[in-house]
Structure formats: C-alpha cells, structure tokens
MARVODO-179572 format. One record per residue (C-alpha): x, y, z; residue number from 1. Coordinates in steps of 0.5 Angstrom, whole numbers, padded with zeros to 4 digits. Layout:
<recs>
<rec u="X" v="Y" w="Z" pos="NUM"/>
...
</recs>
This chain:
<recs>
<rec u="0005" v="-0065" w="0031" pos="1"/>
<rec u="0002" v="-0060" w="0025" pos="2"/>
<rec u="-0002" v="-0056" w="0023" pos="3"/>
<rec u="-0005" v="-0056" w="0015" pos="4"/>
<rec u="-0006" v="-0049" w="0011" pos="5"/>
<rec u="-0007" v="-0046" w="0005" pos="6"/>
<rec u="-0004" v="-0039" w="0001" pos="7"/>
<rec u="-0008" v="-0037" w="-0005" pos="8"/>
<rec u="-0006" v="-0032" w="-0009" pos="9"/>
<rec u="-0013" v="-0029" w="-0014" pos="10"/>
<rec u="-0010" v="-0027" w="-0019" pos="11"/>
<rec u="-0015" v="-0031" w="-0024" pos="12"/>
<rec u="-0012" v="-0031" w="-0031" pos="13"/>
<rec u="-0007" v="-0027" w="-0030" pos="14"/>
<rec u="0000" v="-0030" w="-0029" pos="15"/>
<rec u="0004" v="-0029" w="-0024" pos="16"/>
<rec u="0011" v="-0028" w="-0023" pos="17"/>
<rec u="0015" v="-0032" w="-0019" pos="18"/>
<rec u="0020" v="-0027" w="-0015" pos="19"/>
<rec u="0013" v="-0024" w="-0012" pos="20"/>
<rec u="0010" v="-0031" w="-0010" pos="21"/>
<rec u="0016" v="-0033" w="-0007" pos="22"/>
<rec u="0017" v="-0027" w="-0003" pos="23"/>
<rec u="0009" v="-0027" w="0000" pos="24"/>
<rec u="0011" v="-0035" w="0001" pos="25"/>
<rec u="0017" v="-0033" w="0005" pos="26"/>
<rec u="0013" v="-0028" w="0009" pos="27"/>
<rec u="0008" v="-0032" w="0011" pos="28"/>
<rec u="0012" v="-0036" w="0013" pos="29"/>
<rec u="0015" v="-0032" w="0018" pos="30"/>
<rec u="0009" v="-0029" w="0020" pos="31"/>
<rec u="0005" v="-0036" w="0021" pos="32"/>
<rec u="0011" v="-0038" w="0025" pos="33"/>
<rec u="0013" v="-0032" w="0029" pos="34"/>
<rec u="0006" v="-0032" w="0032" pos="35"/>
<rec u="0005" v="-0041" w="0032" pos="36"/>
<rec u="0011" v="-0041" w="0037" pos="37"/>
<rec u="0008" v="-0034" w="0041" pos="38"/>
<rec u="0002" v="-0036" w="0042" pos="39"/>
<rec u="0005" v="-0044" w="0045" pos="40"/>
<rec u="0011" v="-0041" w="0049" pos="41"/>
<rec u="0008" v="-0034" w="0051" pos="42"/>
<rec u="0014" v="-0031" w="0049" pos="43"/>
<rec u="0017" v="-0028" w="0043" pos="44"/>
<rec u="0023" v="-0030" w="0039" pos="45"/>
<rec u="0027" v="-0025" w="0037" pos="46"/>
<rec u="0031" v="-0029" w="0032" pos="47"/>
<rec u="0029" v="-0035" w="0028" pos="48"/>
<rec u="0033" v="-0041" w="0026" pos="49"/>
<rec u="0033" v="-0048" w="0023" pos="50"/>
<rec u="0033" v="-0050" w="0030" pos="51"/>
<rec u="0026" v="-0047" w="0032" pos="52"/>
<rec u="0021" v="-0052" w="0033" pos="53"/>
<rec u="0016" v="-0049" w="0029" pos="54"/>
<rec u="0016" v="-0050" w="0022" pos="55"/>
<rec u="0013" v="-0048" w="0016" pos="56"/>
<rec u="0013" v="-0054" w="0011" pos="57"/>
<rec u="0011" v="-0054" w="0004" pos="58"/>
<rec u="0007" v="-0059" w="0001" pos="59"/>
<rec u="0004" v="-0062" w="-0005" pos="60"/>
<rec u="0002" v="-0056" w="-0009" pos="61"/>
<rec u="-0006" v="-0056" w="-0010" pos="62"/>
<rec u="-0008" v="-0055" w="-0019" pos="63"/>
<rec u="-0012" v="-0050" w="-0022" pos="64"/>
<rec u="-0010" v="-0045" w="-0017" pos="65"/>
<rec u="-0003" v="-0040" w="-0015" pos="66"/>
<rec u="-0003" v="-0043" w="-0008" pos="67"/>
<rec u="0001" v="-0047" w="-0004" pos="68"/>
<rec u="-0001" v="-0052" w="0001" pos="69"/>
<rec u="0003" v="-0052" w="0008" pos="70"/>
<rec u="0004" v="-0054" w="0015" pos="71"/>
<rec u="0006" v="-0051" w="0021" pos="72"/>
<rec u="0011" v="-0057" w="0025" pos="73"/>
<rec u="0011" v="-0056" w="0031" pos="74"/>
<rec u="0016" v="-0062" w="0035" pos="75"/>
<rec u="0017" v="-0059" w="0042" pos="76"/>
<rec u="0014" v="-0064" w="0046" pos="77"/>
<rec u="0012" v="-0057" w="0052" pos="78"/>
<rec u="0009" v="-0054" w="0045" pos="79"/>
<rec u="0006" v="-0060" w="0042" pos="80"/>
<rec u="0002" v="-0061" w="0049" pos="81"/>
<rec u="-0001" v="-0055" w="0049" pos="82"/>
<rec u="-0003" v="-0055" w="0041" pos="83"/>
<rec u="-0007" v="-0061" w="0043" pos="84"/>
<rec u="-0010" v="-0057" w="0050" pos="85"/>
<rec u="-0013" v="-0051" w="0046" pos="86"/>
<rec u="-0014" v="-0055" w="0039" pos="87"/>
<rec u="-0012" v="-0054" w="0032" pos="88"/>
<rec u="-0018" v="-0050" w="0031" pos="89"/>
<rec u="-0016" v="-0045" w="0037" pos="90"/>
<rec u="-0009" v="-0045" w="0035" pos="91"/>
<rec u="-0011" v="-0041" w="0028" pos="92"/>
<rec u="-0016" v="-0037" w="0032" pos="93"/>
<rec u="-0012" v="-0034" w="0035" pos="94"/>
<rec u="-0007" v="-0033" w="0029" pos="95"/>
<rec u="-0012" v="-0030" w="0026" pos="96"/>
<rec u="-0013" v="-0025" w="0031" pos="97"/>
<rec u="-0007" v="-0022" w="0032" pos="98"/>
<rec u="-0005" v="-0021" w="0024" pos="99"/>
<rec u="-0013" v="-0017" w="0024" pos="100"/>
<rec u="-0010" v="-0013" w="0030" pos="101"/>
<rec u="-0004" v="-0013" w="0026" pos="102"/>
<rec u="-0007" v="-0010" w="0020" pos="103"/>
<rec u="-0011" v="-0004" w="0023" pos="104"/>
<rec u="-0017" v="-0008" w="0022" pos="105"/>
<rec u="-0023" v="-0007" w="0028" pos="106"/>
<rec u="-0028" v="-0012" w="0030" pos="107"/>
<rec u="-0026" v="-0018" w="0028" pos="108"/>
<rec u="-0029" v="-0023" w="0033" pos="109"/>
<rec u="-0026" v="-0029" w="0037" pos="110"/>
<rec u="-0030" v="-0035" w="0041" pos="111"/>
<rec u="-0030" v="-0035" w="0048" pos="112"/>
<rec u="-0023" v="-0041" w="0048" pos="113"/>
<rec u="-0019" v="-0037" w="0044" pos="114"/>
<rec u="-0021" v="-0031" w="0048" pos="115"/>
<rec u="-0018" v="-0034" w="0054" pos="116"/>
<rec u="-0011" v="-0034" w="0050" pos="117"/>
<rec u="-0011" v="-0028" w="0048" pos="118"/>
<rec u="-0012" v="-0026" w="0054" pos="119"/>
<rec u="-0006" v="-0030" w="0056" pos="120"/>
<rec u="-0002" v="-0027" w="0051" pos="121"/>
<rec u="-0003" v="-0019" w="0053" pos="122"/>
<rec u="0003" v="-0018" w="0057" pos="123"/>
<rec u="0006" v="-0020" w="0050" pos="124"/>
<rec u="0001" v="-0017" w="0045" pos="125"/>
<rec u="0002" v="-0011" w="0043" pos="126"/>
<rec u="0011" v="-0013" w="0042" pos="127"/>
<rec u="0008" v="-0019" w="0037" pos="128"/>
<rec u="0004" v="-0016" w="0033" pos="129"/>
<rec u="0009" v="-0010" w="0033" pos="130"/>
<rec u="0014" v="-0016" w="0031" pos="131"/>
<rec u="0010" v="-0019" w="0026" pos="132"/>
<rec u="0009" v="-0012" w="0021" pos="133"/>
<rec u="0014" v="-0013" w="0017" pos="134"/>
<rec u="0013" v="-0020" w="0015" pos="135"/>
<rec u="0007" v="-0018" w="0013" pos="136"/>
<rec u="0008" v="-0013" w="0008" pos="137"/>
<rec u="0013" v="-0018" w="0004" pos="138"/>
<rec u="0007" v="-0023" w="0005" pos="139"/>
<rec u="0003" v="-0018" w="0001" pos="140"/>
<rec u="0009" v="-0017" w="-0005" pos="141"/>
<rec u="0004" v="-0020" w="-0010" pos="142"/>
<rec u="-0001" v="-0015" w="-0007" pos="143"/>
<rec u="0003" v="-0009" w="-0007" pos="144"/>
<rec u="0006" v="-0011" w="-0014" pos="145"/>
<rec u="-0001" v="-0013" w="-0018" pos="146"/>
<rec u="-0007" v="-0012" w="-0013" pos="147"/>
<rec u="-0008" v="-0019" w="-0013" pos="148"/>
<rec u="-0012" v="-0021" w="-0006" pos="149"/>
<rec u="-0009" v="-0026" w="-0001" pos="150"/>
<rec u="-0012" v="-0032" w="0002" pos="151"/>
<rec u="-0010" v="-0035" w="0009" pos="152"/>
<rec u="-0013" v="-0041" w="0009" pos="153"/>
<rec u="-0013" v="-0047" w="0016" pos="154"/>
<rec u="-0015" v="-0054" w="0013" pos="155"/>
<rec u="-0020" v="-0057" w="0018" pos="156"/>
<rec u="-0021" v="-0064" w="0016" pos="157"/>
<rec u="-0027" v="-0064" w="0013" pos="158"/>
<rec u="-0027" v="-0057" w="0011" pos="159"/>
<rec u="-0024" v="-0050" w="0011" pos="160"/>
<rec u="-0023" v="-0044" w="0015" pos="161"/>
<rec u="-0021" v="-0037" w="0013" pos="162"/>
<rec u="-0016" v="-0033" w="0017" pos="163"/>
<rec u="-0014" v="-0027" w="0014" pos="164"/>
<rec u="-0016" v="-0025" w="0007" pos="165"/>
<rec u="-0010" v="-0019" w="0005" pos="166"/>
<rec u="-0012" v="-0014" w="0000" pos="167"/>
<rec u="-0011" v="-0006" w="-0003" pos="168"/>
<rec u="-0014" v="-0004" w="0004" pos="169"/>
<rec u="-0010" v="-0009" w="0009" pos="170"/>
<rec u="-0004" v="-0006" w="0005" pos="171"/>
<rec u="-0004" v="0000" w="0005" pos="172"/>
<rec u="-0006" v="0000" w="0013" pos="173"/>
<rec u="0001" v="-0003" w="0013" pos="174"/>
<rec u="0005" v="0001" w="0008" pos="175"/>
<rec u="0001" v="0008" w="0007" pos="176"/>
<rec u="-0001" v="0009" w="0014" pos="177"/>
<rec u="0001" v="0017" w="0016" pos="178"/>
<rec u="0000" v="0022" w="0022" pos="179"/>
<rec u="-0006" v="0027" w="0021" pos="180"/>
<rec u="-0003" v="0034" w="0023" pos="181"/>
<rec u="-0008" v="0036" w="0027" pos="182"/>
<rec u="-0009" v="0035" w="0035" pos="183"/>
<rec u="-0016" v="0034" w="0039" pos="184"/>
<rec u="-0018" v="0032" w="0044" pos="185"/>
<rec u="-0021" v="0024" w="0045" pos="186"/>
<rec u="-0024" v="0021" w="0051" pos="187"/>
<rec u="-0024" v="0014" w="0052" pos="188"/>
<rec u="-0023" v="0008" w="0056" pos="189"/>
<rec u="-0016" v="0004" w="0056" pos="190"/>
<rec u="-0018" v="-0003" w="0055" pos="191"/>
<rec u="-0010" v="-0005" w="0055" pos="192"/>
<rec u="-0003" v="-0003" w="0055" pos="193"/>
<rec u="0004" v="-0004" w="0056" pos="194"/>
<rec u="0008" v="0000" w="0060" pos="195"/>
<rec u="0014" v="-0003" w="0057" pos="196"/>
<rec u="0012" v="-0001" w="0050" pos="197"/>
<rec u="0008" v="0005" w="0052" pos="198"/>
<rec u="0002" v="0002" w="0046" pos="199"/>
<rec u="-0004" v="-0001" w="0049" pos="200"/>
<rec u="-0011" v="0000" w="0046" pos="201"/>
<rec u="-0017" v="0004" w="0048" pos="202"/>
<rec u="-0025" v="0005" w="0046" pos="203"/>
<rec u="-0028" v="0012" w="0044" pos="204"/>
<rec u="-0035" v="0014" w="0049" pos="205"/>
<rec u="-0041" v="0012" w="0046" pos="206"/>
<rec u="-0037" v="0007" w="0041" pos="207"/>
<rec u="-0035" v="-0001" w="0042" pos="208"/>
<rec u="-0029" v="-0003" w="0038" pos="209"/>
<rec u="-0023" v="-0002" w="0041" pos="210"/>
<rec u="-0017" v="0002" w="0037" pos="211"/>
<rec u="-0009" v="0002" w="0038" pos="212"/>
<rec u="-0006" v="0008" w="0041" pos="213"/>
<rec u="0002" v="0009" w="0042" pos="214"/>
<rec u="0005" v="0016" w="0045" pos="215"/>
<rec u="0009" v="0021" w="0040" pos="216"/>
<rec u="0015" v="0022" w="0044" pos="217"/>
<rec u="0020" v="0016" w="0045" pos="218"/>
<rec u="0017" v="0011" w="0052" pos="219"/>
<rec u="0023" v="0014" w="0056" pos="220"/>
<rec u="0022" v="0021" w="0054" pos="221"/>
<rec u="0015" v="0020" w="0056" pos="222"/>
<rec u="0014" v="0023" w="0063" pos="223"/>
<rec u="0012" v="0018" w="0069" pos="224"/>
<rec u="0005" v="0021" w="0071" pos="225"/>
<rec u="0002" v="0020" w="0064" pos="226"/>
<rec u="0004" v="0013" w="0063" pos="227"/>
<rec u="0001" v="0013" w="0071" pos="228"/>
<rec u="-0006" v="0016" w="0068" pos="229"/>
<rec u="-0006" v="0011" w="0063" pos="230"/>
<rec u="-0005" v="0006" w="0068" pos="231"/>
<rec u="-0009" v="0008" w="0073" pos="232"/>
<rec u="-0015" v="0008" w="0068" pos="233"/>
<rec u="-0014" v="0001" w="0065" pos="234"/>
<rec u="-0014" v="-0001" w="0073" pos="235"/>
<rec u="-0020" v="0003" w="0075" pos="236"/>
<rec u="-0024" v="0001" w="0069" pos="237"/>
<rec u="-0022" v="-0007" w="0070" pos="238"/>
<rec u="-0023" v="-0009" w="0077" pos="239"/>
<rec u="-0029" v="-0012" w="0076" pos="240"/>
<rec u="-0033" v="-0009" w="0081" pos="241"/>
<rec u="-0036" v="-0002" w="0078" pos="242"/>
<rec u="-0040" v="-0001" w="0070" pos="243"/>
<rec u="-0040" v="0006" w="0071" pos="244"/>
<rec u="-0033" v="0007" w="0067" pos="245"/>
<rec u="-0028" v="0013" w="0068" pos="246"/>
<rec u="-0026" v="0017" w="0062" pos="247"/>
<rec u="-0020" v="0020" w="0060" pos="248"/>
<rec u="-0018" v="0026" w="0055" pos="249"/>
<rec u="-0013" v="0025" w="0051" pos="250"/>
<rec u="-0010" v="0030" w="0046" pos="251"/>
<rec u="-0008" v="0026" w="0040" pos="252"/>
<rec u="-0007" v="0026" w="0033" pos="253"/>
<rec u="-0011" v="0020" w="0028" pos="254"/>
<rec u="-0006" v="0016" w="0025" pos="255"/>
<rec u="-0009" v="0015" w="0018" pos="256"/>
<rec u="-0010" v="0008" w="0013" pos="257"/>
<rec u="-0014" v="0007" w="0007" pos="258"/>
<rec u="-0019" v="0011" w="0006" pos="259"/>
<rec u="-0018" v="0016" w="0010" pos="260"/>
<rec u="-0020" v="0012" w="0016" pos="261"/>
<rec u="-0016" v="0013" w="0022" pos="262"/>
<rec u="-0013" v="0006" w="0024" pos="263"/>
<rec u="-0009" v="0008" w="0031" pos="264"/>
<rec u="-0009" v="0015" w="0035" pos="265"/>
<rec u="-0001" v="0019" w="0038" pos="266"/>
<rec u="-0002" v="0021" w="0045" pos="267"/>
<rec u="0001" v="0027" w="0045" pos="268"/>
<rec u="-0002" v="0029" w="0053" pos="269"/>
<rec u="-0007" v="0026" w="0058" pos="270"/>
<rec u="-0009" v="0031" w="0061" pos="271"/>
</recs>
C-alpha cells in the first residue's frame, strides 16, 4: 500500500545544484519514514534499514519544476491495515503535525480523527519529534544554502494537500534557536509530558496555544519532587471533572528562534 507525495523546491529560475537537492530528497526521506512507521506501529525505530516496511520510492519526475514525486510503500500487512483504518488523508495529517511540532511551529490544527492518533501517540511524542530534528535540518539543505522555500505535498487523487511549507523562519528554528540568559518567572498549565524524557508541552495563563518545555539540568539530575509537580498538574488539569485549572509557577529561560520569538521554555525550578 502506498501513499503518494510531492517535494517542490522553489527556486524559480535559478538552478539548482545537485548535492543540496540530494541532500534535502535524502532527509525527506528519513523524516516522511521515521514518522509513516511511528505513527502506524506507535513505537519508534531507532535504526532504519532495507528491510524496514516503510519506504520512500522515487517516481517519475513531474517537468517545469525542481521537484520529485514519491511514495511512502508500506508492506507489512499489521501496518497496511492500519493505513486503511485512519485513511491516507489522516496518516499525512498526522505527519504534518509532528514536523509543525518539530519546527517550533504553533497553532497548527488538526481534525478530530487525526486528533484521536495523536493522542495515541503521545507517550511516544516528544522522542519522535526529538528524533526526527536532524533529518530535518538535511531536509532543509537547499534552504540553508540558497533560502529557496520547501514544499511537502500529499497527492489525494483529485487534488493536493500541503503538509509542511520550509522556509528561512523553520530553519532557523531548527539551527539558530538559542537559550535567552535571563530567568522569570511563567504560570502555566502542563498539557503534556513524559516523564522519561522530561519535556512535555504547556499553555501560558491567559493564552491558548501550547509551547514546548524540557528542564535545564539532565532528567537524572533532576530532583524526583519537580518532575512530581509537573506530573501532578498535567493529572489535576485532565481528569475531566473540573474547568477551573490549577497553575504552576515556573522559573524558566525562553529558548529563542526566528525573530526573536520564543519557541520553547528551560525549566530551571517549580516552585
């Protein structure tokens, strides 16, 4: 079973050299299959292979553009049945969200069906989006190199769906984020974390979209009572059974990306 894409690299007259458009097909590659066999087996392969049952397979190239057709094959039976339980159309849905997470990129909205696989997946969410970063900078090589924009495309049979659009500001999120020397002090409401990575993601009083977060210090230095708290809160605010949410304060320094705009918060204490 397969599911159909396009890469196009706008780089209107200009030509483009080949080592930099190899290099972005290659990281495509990686992240588009890292993230088709952890969304299908919700679980998170650590070292790609020949053998892996999902792969990227370049088609016919399209003319008049620097692009490239390609499938995502998957071959596993398991994993093919569940392609056609969620539908091509959620499967990329759901790949869309985690390279937008991956990107430090906020409010980006899903439907309520790939909603629901997200949530699946959010033991797994914060390792795979960790783990798909470095393709992803590859992906952006022809960016990095000559700020040409990166189009991901998934080919529905009557028409096309973006998925992600890179540019300069995805880029630099990815390659150019930096830690702010200054410490405050924040309140906010944990929406999600993994107690075995020790990032998660919160949402700010008084605002809507949620934001990264991960601690200072290494996880095992961290002391068991603030990962405690933070667990605690994400428990409270999600039982269901009460609107009113319980804050924390949280001193933290903003991990800054393009423009200036912070894309991702350093707990140094819960207080």
């Amino acid at each position: 079973m397969k599911v159909s894409y396009d890469l196009i690299i706008e780089s209107g007259d200009e030509e483009l050299d080949m080592e930099y458009g190899l290099e972005t097909l290659s990281g495509t590659a990686e992240v588009t299959c890292i993230l088709a066999e952890a969304i299908l087996r919700k679980r998170i392969i650590r070292r790609r292979s020949h053998v892996n049952p999902a792969r990227a397979v370049l088609k016919k190239n399209f003319t008049g553009s620097y692009g490239q057709n390609f499938d995502i094959v998957i071959n596993e039976p398991e994993l093919i049945s569940e392609l056609r339980k969620m539908t091509r159309s959620v499967f990329s849905e759901v790949m869309g969200y985690f390279i937008f997470e991956a990107v430090y990129l906020k409010g980006h909205q899903v439907s309520p069906e790939a909603g629901v696989i997200i949530n699946e997946l959010s033991d797994i969410a914060d390792e795979l989006i960790d783990r798909i970063r470095s393709p992803l900078i590859r992906m952006h090589k022809v960016n990095i190199q000559k700020n040409y924009d990166i189009e991901l495309n998934y080919k529905r049979p009557v028409e096309k769906e973006n998925v992600i659009k890179l540019n300069q500001v995805t880029a630099s999120n990815l390659t150019d984020s930096r830690v702010g020397g200054e410490r405050f002090t924040i309140r906010a409401v944990i929406t999600r974390f993994n107690a075995r990575t020790g990032t998660g993601r919160l949402v700010l009083e008084g605002e809507d979209d949620t934001i990264a977060f991960g601690f200072s210090s290494l996880l095992r230095n961290v002391p068991p009572a603030q990962k405690s708290k933070i667990s605690l809160n994400l428990h409270t605010n999600n039982d269901g059974r009460n609107d009113n949410y319980v804050y924390l304060e949280l001193m933290v320094s903003p991990v800054v990306g393009f423009g200036g705009e912070t894309v991702k918060y350093v707990i140094h204490m819960v207080n």
